[in-house]
N, C-alpha and C positions, 0 to 999 in steps of 0.2 A: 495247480491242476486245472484250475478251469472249466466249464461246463463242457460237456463233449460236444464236439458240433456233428452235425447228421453222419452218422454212419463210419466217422472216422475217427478209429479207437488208437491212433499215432500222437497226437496233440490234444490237448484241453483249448480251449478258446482263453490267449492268455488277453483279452482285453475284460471278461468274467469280472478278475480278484487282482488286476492291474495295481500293486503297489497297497494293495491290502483293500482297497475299494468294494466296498458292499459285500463285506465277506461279515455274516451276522455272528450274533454275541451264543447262540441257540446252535447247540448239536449241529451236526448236520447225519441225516438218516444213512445214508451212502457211504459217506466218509470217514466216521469219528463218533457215533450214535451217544457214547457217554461222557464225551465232553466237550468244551462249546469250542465252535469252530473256528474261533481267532486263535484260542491255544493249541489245535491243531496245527493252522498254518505256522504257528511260531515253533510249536515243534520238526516240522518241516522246515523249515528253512535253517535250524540246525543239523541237518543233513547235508542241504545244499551250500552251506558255509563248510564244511569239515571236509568236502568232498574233494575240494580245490586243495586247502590246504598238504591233502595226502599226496597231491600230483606236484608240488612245489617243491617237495621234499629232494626230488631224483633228479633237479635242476637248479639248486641250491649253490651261488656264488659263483655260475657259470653263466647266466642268462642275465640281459635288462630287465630291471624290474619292470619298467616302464608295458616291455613289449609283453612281458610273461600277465599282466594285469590284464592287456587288451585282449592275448591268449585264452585265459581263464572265462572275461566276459561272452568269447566269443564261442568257445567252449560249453558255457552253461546255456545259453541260448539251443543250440544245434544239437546236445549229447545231451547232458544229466537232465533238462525238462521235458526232452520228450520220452526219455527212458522211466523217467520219474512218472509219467503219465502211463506210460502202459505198464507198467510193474505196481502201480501203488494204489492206481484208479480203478475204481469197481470195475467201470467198462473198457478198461486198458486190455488190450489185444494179449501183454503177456498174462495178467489179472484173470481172463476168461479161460484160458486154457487151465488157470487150475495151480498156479505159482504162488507161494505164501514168499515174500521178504519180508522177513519181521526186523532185522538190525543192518539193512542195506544190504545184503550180502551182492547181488549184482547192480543195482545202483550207483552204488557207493563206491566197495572196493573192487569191482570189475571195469566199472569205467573209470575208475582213478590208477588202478594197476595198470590198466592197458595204455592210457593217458600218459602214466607216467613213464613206461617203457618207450614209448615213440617221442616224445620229447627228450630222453636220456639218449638216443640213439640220435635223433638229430642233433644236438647240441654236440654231443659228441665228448672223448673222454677230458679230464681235467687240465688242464696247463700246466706245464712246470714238471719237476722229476720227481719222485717217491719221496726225495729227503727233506722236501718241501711241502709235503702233504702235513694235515693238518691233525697234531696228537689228540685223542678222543677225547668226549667231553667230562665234565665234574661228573663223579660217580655219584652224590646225591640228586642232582638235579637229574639224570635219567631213572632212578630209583622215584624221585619224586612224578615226574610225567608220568610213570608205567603206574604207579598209583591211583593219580587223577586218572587216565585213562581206564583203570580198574574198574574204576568206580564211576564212571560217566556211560560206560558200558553197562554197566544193569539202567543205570535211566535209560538209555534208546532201548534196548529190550523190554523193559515194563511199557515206557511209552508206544512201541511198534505193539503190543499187544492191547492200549488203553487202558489197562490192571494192572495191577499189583500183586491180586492175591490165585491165579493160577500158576 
């Protein structure tokens, strides 16, 4: 997030907490008031990790990896940090008007949806003919993902709220 610089509620100043730098062990009053501010950023940046992966999904064994990496970088740059800043930041522009995200809901999965649909349309549909399309996967391992997923869902909800017990 960054400190805000004068009067521009679009970006945080990312040289502020550049790579975790001077970002202290103590609350911070704005951000995070009940718990200390490293663990916040760590919980944030499990946002910003998962956020990428949802968009890789819809270009899955059709793109370079190579290119889809430098994509993603240049992606989180331009899109998810400044949206992150006005949705999550006290004095974020959507933040002011009065917007609660508590589990990403536009952060996360509006810029990984939308993300994901224009990359799916550029890259364009799959190779090859139907009979060669790929039989779905092991029925416990999706059983097992929707699991974890279950249940890693209540932690970003209790954490987007910093409690537990509301």
């Amino acid at each position: 997030f960054g400190e805000v610089m004068e009067n521009f509620q679009f970006v945080g100043n990312p040289a502020s907490y550049f790579l975790l730098r001077n970002v202290p062990l103590d609350p911070d009053e704005l951000m995070a008031d009940s718990i200390p501010f490293k663990l916040f950023a760590l919980f944030q940046a499990t946002f910003a990790m998962l956020t990428p992966a949802m968009i890789t999904g819809a270009v899955a064994e059709r793109t370079n990896f190579y290119a889809l990496m430098l994509f993603v970088a240049v992606w989180h740059v331009l899109v998810y940090c400044p949206l992150a800043h006005m949705v999550w930041h006290p004095s974020g522009i959507i933040n002011t008007f009065g917007h609660k995200d508590f589990a990403g809901g536009v952060v996360v999965h509006m810029t990984s949806g939308y993300s994901a649909l224009m990359l799916a349309h550029l890259v364009g549909k799959r190779e090859g003919d139907k009979a060669t399309l790929h039989n779905p996967v092991h029925t416990p391992y999706v059983l097992l993902g929707t699991a974890m997923l279950w249940f890693g869902w209540f932690g970003f909800n209790g954490g987007g709220a910093f409690k537990a017990d509301d």
